[in-house]
C-alpha positions as CSV (number, residue, x, y, z in Angstrom):
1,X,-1.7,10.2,26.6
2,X,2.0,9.6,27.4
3,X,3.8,10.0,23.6
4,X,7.3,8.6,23.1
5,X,10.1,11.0,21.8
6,X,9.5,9.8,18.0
7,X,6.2,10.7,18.3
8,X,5.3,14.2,16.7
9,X,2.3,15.6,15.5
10,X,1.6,15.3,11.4
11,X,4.7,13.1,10.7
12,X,3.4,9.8,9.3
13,X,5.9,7.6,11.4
14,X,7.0,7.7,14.9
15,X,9.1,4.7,14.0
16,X,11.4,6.3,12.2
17,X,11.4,9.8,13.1
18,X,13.7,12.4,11.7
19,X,13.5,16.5,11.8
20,X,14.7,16.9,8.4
21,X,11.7,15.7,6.0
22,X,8.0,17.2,4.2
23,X,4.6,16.2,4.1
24,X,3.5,15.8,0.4
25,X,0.1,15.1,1.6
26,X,-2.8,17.7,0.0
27,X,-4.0,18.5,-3.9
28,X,-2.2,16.8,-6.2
29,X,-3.2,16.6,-9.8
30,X,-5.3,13.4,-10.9
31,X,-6.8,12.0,-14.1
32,X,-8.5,8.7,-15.3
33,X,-6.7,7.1,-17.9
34,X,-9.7,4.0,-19.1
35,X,-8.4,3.9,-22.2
36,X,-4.8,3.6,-21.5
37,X,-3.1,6.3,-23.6
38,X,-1.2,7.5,-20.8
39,X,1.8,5.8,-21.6
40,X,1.3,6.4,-25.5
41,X,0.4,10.0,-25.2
42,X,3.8,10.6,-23.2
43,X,1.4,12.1,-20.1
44,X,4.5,11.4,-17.9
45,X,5.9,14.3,-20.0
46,X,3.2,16.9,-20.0
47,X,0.5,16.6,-17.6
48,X,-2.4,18.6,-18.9
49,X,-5.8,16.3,-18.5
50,X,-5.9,16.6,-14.7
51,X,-8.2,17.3,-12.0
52,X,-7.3,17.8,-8.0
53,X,-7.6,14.9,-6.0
54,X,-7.0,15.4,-1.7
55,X,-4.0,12.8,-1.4
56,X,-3.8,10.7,0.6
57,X,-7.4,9.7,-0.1
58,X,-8.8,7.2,-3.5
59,X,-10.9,8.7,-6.0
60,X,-13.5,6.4,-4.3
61,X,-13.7,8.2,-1.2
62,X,-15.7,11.5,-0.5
63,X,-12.8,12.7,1.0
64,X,-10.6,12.6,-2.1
65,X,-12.7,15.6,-3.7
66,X,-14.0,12.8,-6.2
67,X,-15.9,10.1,-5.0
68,X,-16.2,8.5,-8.5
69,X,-17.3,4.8,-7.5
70,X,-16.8,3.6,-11.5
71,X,-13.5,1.6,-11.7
72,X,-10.7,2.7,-14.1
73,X,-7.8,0.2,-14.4
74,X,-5.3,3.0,-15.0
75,X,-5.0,6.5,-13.0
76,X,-2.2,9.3,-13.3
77,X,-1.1,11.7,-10.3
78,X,1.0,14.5,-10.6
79,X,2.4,16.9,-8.5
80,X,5.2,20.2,-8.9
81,X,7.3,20.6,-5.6
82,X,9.8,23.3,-5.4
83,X,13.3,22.2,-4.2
84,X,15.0,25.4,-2.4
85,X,18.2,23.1,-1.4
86,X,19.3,19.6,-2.8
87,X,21.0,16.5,-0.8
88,X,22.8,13.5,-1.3
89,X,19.9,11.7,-0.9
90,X,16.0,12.9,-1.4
91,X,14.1,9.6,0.0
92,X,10.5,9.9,-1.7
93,X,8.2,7.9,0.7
94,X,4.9,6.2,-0.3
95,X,3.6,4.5,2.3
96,X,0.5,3.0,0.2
97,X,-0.5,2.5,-3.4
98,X,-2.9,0.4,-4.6
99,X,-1.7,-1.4,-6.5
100,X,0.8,-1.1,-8.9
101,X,2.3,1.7,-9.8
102,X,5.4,3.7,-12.0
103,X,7.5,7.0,-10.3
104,X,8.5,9.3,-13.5
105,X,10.4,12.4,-12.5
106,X,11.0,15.2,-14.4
107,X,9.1,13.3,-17.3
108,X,11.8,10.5,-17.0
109,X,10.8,6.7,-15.3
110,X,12.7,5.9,-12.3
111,X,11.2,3.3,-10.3
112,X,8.3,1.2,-10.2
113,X,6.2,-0.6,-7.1
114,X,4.0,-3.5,-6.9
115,X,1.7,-4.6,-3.5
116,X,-1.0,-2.2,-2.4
117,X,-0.3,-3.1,1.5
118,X,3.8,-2.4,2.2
119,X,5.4,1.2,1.9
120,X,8.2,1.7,-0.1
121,X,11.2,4.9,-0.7
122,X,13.2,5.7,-4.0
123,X,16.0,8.0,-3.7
124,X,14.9,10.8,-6.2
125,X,18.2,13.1,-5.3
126,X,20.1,12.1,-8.5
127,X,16.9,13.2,-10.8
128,X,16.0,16.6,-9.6
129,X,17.2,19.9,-9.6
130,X,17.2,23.6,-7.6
131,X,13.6,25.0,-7.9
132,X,10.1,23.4,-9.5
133,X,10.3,19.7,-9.6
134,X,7.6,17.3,-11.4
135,X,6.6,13.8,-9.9
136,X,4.3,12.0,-11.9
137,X,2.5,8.8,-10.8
138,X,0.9,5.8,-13.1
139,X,-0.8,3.6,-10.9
140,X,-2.3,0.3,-12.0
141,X,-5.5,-1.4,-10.1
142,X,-6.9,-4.3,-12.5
143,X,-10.2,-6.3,-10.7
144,X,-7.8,-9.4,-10.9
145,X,-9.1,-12.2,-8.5
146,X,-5.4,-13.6,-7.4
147,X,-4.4,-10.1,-6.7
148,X,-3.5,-9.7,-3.2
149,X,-6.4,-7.4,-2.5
150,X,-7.9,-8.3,0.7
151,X,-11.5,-7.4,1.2
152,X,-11.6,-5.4,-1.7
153,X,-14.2,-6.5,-4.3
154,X,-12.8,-7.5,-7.8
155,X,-16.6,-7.8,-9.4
156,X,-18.8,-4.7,-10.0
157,X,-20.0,-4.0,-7.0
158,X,-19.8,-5.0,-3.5
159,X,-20.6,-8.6,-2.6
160,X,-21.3,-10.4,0.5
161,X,-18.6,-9.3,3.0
162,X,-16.4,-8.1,0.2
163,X,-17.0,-4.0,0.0
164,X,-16.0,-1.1,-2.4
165,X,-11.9,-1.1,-4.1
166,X,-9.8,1.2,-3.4
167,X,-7.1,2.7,-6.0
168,X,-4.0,4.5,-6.2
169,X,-2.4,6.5,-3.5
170,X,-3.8,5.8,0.3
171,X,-1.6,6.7,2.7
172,X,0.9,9.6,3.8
173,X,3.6,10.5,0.8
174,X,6.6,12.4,2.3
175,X,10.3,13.6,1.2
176,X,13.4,13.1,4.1
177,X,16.5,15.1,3.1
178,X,19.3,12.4,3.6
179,X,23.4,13.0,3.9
180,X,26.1,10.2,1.9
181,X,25.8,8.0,4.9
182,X,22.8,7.0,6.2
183,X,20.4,4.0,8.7
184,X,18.5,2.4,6.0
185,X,16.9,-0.3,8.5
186,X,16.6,-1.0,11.7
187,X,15.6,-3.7,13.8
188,X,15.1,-4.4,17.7
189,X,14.8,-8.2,19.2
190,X,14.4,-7.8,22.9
191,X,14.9,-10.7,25.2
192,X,13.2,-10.4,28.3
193,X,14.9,-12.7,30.1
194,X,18.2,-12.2,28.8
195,X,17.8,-8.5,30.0
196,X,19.0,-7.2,26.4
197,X,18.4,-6.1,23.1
198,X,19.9,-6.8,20.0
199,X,20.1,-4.3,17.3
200,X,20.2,-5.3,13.8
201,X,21.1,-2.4,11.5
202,X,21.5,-1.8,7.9
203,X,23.6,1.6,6.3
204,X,22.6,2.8,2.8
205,X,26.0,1.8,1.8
206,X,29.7,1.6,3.2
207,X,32.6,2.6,2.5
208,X,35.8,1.1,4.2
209,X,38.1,4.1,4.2
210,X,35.6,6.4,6.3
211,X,35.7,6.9,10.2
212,X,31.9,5.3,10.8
213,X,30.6,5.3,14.1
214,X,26.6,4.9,15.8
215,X,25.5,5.8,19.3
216,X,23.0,4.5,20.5
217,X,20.6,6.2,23.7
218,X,18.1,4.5,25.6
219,X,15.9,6.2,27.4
220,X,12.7,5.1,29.6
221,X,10.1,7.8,31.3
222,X,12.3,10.1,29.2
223,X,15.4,9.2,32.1
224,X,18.5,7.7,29.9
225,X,19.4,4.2,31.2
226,X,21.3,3.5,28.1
227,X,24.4,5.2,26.1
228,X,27.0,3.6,24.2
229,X,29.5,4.1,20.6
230,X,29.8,1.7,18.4
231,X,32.7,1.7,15.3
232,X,30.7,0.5,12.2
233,X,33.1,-1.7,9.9
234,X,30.0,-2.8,7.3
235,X,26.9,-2.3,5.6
236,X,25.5,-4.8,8.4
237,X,25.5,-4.9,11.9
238,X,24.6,-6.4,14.8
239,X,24.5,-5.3,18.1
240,X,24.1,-6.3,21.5
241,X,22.2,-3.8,24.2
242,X,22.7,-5.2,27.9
243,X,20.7,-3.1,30.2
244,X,20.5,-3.2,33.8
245,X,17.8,-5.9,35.0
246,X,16.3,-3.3,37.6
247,X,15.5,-1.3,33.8
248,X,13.6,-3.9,32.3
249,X,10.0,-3.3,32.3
250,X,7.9,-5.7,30.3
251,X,5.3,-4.2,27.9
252,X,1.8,-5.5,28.4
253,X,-2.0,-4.6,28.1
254,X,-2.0,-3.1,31.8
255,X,1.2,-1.4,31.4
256,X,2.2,-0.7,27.9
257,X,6.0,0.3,28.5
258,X,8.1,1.7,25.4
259,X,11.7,2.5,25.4
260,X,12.7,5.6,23.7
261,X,16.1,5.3,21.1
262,X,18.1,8.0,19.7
263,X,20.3,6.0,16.9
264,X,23.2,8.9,16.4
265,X,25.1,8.6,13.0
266,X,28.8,10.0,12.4
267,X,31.5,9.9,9.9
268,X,35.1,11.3,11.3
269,X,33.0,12.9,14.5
270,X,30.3,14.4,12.7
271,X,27.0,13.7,12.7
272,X,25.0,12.7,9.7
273,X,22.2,11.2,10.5
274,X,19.9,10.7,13.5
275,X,16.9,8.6,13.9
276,X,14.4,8.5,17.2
277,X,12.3,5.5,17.5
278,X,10.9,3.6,20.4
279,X,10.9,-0.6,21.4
280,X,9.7,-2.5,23.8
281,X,10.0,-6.2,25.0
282,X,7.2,-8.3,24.0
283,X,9.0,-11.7,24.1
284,X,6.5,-14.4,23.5
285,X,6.7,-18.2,23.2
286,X,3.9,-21.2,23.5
287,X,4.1,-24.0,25.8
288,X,1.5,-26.6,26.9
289,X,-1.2,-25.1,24.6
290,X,-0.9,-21.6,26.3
291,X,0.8,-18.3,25.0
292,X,3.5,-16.4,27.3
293,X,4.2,-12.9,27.0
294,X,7.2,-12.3,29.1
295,X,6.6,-15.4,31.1
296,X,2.7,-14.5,31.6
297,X,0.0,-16.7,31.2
298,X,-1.6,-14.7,28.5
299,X,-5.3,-15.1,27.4
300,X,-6.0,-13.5,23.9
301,X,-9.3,-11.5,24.2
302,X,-10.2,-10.5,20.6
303,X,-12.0,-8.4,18.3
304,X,-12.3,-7.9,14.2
305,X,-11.4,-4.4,13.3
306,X,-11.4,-3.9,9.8
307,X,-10.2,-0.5,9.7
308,X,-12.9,1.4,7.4
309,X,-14.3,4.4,7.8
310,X,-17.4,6.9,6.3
311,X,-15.9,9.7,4.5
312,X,-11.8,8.5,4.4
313,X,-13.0,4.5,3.9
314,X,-9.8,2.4,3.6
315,X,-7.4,5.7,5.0
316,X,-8.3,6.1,8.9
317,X,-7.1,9.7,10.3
318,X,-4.6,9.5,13.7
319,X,-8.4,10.5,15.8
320,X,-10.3,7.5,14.3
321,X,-7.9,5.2,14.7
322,X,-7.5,6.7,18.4
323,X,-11.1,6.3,18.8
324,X,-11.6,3.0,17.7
325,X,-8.7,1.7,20.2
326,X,-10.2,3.0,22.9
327,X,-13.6,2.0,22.0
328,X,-11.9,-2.0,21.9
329,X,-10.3,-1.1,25.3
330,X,-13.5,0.1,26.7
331,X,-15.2,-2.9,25.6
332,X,-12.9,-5.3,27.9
333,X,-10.7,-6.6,24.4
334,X,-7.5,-6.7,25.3
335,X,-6.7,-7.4,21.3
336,X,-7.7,-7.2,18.1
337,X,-7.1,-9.2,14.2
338,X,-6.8,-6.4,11.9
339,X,-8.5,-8.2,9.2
340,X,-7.3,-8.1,5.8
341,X,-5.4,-5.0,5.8
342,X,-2.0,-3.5,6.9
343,X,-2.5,0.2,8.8
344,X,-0.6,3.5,8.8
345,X,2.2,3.6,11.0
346,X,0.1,5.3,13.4
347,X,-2.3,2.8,14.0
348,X,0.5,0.9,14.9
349,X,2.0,3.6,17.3
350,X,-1.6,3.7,18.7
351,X,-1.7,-0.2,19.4
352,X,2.2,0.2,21.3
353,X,1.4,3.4,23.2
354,X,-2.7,2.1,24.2
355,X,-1.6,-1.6,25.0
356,X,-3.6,-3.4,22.5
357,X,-2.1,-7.0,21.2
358,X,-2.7,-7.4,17.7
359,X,-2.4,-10.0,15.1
360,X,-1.2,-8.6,11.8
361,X,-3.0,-10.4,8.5
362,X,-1.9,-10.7,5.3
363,X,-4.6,-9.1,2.7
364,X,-5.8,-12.1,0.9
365,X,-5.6,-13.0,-2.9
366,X,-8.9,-14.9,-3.8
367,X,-7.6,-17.4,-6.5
368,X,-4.5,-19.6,-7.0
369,X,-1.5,-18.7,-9.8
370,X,2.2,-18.3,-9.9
371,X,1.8,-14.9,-10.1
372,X,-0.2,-14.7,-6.6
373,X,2.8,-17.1,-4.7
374,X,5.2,-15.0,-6.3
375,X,3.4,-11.7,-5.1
376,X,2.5,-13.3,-1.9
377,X,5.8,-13.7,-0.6
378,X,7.6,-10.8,-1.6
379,X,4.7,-8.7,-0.1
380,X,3.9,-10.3,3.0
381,X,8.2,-9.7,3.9
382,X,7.9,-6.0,3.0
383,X,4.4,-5.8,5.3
384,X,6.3,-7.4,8.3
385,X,9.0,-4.7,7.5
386,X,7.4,-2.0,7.8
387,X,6.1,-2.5,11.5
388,X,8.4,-5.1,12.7
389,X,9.7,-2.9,15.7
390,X,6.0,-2.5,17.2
391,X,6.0,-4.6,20.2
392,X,1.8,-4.2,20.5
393,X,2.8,-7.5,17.0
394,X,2.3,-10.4,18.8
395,X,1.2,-12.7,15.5
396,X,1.4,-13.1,11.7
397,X,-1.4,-14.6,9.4
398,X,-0.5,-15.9,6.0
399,X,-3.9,-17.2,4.5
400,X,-7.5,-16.6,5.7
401,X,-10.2,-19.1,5.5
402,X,-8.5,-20.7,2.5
403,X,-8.6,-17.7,0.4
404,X,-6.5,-17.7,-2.2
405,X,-5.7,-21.2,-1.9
406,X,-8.8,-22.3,-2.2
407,X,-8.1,-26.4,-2.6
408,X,-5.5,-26.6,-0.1
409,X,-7.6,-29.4,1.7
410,X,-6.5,-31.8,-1.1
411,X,-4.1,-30.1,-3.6
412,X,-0.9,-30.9,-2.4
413,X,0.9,-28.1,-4.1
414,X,-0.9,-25.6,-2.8
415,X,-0.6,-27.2,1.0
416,X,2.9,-27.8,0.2
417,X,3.5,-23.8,-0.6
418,X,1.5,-22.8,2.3
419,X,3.7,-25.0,4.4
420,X,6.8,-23.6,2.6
421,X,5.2,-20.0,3.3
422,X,5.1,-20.8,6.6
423,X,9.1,-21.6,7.0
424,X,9.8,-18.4,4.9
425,X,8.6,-16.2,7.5
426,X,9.1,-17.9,10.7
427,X,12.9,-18.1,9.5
428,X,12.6,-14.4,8.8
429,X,10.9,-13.2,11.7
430,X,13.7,-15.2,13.6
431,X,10.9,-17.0,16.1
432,X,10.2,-13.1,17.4
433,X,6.1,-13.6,17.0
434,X,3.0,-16.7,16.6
435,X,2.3,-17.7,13.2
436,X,-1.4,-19.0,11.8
437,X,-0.3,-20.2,8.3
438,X,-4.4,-20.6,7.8
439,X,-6.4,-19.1,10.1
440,X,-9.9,-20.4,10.4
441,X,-9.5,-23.9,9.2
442,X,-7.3,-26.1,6.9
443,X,-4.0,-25.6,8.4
444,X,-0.9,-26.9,7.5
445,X,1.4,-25.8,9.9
446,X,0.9,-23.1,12.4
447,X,1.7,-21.6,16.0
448,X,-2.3,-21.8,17.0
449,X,-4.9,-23.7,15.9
450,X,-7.6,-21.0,14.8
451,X,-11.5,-22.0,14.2
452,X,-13.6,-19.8,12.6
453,X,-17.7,-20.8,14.0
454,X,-20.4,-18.9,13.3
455,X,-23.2,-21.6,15.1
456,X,-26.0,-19.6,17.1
457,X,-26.3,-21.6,20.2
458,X,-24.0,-22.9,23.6
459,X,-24.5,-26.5,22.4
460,X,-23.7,-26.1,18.9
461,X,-20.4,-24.3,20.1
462,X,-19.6,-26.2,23.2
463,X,-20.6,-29.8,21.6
464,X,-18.5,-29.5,18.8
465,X,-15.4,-28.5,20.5
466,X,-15.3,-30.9,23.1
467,X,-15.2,-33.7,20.2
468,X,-12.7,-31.5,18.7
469,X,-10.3,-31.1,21.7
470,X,-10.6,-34.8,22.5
471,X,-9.6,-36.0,18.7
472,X,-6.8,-33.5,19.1
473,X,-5.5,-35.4,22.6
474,X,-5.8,-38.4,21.1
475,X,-3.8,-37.4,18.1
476,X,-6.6,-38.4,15.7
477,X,-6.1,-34.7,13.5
478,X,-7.5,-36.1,10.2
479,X,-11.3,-36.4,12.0
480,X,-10.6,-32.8,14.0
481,X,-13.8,-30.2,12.8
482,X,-12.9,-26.6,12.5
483,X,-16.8,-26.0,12.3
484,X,-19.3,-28.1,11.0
485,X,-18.3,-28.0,7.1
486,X,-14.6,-27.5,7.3
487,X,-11.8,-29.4,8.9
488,X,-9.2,-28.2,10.8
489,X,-5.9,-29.9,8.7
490,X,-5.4,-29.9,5.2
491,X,-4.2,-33.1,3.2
492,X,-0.8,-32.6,4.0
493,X,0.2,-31.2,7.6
494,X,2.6,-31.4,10.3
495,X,1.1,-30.4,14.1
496,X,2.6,-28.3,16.0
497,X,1.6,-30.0,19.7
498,X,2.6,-26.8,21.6
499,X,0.3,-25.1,19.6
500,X,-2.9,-23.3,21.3
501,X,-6.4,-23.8,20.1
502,X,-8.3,-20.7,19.6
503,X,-11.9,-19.1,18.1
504,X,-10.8,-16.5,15.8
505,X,-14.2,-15.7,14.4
506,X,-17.6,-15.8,15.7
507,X,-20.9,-14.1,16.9
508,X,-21.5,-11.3,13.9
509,X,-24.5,-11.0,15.4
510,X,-27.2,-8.1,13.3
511,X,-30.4,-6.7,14.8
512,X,-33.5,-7.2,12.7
513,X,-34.2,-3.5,12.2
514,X,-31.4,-3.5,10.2
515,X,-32.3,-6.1,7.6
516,X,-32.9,-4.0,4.9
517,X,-29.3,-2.7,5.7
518,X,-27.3,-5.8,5.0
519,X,-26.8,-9.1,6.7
520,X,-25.6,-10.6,9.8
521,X,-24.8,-14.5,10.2
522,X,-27.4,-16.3,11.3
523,X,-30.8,-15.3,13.1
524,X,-30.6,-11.8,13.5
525,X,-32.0,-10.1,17.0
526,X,-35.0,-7.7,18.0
527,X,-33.8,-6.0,20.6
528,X,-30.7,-5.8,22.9
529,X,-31.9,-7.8,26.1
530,X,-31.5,-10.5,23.2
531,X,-28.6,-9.7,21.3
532,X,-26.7,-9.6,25.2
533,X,-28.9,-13.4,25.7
534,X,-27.4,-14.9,22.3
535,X,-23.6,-13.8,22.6
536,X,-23.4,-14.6,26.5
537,X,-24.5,-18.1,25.4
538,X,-21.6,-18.7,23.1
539,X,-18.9,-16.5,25.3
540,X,-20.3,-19.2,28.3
541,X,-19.4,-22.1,25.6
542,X,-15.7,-20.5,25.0
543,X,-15.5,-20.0,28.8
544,X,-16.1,-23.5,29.1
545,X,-13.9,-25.3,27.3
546,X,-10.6,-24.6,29.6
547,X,-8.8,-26.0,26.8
548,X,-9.3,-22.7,24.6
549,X,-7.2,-19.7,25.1
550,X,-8.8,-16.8,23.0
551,X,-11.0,-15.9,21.1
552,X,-11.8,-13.1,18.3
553,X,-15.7,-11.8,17.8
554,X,-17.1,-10.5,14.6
555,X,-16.6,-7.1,15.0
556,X,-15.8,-3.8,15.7
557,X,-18.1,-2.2,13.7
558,X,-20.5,-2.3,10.6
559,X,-19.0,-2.1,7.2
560,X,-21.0,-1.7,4.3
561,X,-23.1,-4.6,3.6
562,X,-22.7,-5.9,6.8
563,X,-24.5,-4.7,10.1
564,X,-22.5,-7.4,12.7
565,X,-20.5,-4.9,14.2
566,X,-20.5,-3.9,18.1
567,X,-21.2,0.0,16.5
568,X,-22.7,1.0,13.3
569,X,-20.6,2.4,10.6
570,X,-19.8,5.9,12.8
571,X,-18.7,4.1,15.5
572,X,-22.3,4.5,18.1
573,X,-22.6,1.6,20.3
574,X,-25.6,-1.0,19.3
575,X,-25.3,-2.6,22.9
576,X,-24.4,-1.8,26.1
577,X,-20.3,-1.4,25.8
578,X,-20.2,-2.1,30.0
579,X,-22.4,-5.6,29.3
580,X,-19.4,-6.6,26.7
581,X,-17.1,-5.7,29.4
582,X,-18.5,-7.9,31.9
583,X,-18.2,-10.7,29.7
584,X,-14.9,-10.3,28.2
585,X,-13.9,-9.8,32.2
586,X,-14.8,-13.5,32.9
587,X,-12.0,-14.7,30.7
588,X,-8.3,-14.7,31.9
């Protein structure tokens, strides 16, 4: 596998690579706190009623040394590092907890964090000291249904295709050791056909009086095509990159090309602070009903990966996620809707490096508050954030299937804040990807026009659609089916006629030895002559309706409860992987 320059093995993010950080991943101290005394009891002080839990895996997981399935609102992690040098700046990264959470250092509070699905840093230098250091952790997790939890189950137990929570601390924790000046954020927009990239860039903080300058190297198939200073005058800048058209190279499927960057730091000619990271241009735009990735005609060939796993569950390991890719490339996708979750960096890196395009989708509240808009939009900015400079990103969803605004066919508030959704992102994104505000049904305003359609037959599939596509031609939206029970506007909507029409669920088909198991939708099959019979029927329907341009089946693999997957739950193939091929090969 051809790695960029960022990439190196056990750091947590090749997006933002520097040498000078530590992996605080491994036994940390852990304790359930049901009754909530925590606070009371000053545990942030003195630690003492702990056990060892593995970070970074929940005290749900097998992995975590736990596996403790009971919820408990309230957990505590501790952990004593020993400092042998300090800096200016001692960035503390957490790069998932679920789902609120308090930082206490030293047994004094210093930050806190809400939104299970977005990392965040907090700059721990001015707390700490030469020698042993204590970080202590409260992390909050209530079974509330308009928290933004995504598939996670806020009842009991498990329920139809909602599976087991996870709490507290999922992904990779980490220290960097940071100078007075450093890049806070970065962020590439590539324009394919303008043969440039601009280069939006944030520093900590600025001071006028200092001699700030950044470099910037571009390199591609590790040959430098790219070098140039910059004088830095504010906290902000923005910066144009005009490369050489005969250096462009379009990142795609087939050809997944990534531009190395070495962003170069210095105050009064010496260097302070250097980042390597990777781009690439993945310029896309929708005309006539049709997507264009740097000017191609591109057909969206999809499958649902919900990222769990046996042993880690909701925290996938650099091989698994590796694995699973592959498996989707072997199967003829050329995509995949991560559903309901936001992956390690990794996964992302994985996606650039493989050639994979992927939607990224908002994990979904499941009831309608203040609380849940206000969440809602401050975490779905921070998601985008975090992977922005991933060019494998080629859409955003805000809602699923109504989740979480669960009347917005004929509440006009909650269409209305959807809609308003919608704008905040697009504007904030700067038009750089698609955006479903809805996807399944119900929209309000969006980039494609996503169905979700679990119906069994050709004619059920093909029927319906044709009606569908002929309403929309006609401009008759109000009497447009998404499926057979759900329309595809809400009360209050504005069309987007460019937009493309797409099937962004279906199949989930389950064999009937696996009944006792779970549940698949519809009539499950005996055998795999018939599971191949059933699916080709509906992929012939898609295939026939020239007016659709993707598609996304139901799923990768089993999870839990439900046996619909392409694998079972460790990833071995229920059908013939070459048959899937040979039908996702018809479509382009």
């Amino acid at each position: 596998m051809k790695h960029t320059l960022s990439y190196h093995k056990n750091h947590p993010n090749p997006q933002v690579f520097r040498q000078d950080y530590e992996l605080l991943n491994g036994k940390w101290d852990f304790a359930f706190d049901e009754q909530e005394k925590g606070m009371i009891e000053g545990w942030y002080k003195d630690f003492t009623k702990a056990r060892t839990i593995l970070v970074p895996y929940p005290y749900q997981t097998e992995a975590s040394g736990i596996g403790k399935n009971e919820h408990s609102d309230v957990i505590w992690y501790h952990k004593t590092i020993t400092l042998n040098r300090l800096s200016s700046h001692l960035l503390l990264h957490f790069l998932g907890v679920d789902y609120e959470c308090k930082l206490f250092i030293n047994g004094k509070y210093i930050a806190s964090h809400k939104g299970a699905y977005d990392s965040f840093n907090i700059d721990i230098a001015p707390f700490v000291k030469l020698g042993n250091n204590d970080i202590t952790l409260m992390v909050i997790d209530r079974q509330n249904i308009d928290q933004i939890r995504g598939k996670q189950t806020w009842k009991k137990e498990p329920f139809e295709c909602f599976y087991k929570e996870t709490s507290g601390v999922w992904k990779d924790v980490y220290l960097e050791y940071l100078n007075e000046f450093y890049i806070n954020t970065f962020k590439f927009y590539p324009s394919f056909a303008g043969n440039f990239v601009n280069l939006e860039l944030f520093l900590n903080s600025f001071a006028s009086l200092k001699n700030i300058k950044l470099n910037v190297k571009i390199l591609f198939d590790k040959k430098e095509i790219y070098s140039n200073g910059f004088k830095i005058n504010n906290e902000k800048s923005s910066l144009k990159l005009k490369l050489n058209k005969e250096d462009i190279h379009p990142w795609s499927t087939d050809s997944p090309s990534l531009y190395d960057v070495i962003l170069t730091l210095y105050v009064d000619d010496e260097k302070i602070d250097e980042i390597t990271t990777y781009f690439g241009f993945n310029e896309i735009k929708i005309k006539d009903r049709h997507v264009f990735l740097n000017d191609i005609d591109t057909y969206f060939k999809l499958i649902l990966d919900q990222g769990y796993f046996p042993k880690t569950y909701y925290t996938g390991s650099e091989d698994e996620f590796i694995k699973d890719l592959t498996l989707i490339k072997e199967c003829g996708f050329n995509g995949l809707r991560k559903h309901q979750k936001i992956e390690s960096p990794l996964f992302y890196y994985y996606c650039d490096t493989l050639g994979l395009l992927l939607w990224q989708e908002m994990p979904s509240p499941h009831a309608y508050s203040f609380e849940m808009i206000k969440n809602a939009r401050r975490e779905i900015l921070n998601q985008i954030d975090d992977h922005f400079n991933s060019p494998s990103i080629v859409a955003y969803v805000i809602f699923n299937e109504s989740w979480g605004v669960n009347e917005i066919a004929k509440d006009k508030e909650e269409s209305s804040e959807v809609t308003s959704m919608y704008h905040l992102v697009k504007d904030y994104i700067k038009d750089t990807r698609l955006l479903i505000s809805n996807d399944g049904w119900e929209h309000t305003l969006s980039d494609i026009l996503s169905f979700h359609n679990y119906e069994e037959t050709y004619d059920k599939i093909f029927n319906l659609y044709k009606e569908s596509i002929d309403l929309i031609n006609k401009k008759d939206y109000l009497n447009v089916k998404a499926n057979e029970t759900k329309y595809m506007f809400a009360k209050e909507f504005k069309v987007n006629e460019d937009a493309p029409l797409m099937l962004t669920e279906f199949g989930g088909i389950a064999y009937a030895k696996d009944k006792d198991k779970g549940w698949g939708y519809g009539d499950s099959v005996k055998d795999e002559k018939e599971y191949l019979k059933k699916l080709s029927s509906l992929m012939e329907a898609i295939y026939d309706l020239k007016e659709i341009r993707g598609y996304c089946l139901t799923q990768l693999s089993d999870v839990e409860q439900e046996v619909n997957g392409l694998f079972d739950f460790n990833r071995k193939p229920k059908v013939d992987i070459k048959e899937i091929k040979k039908l996702n090969d018809k479509f382009h």
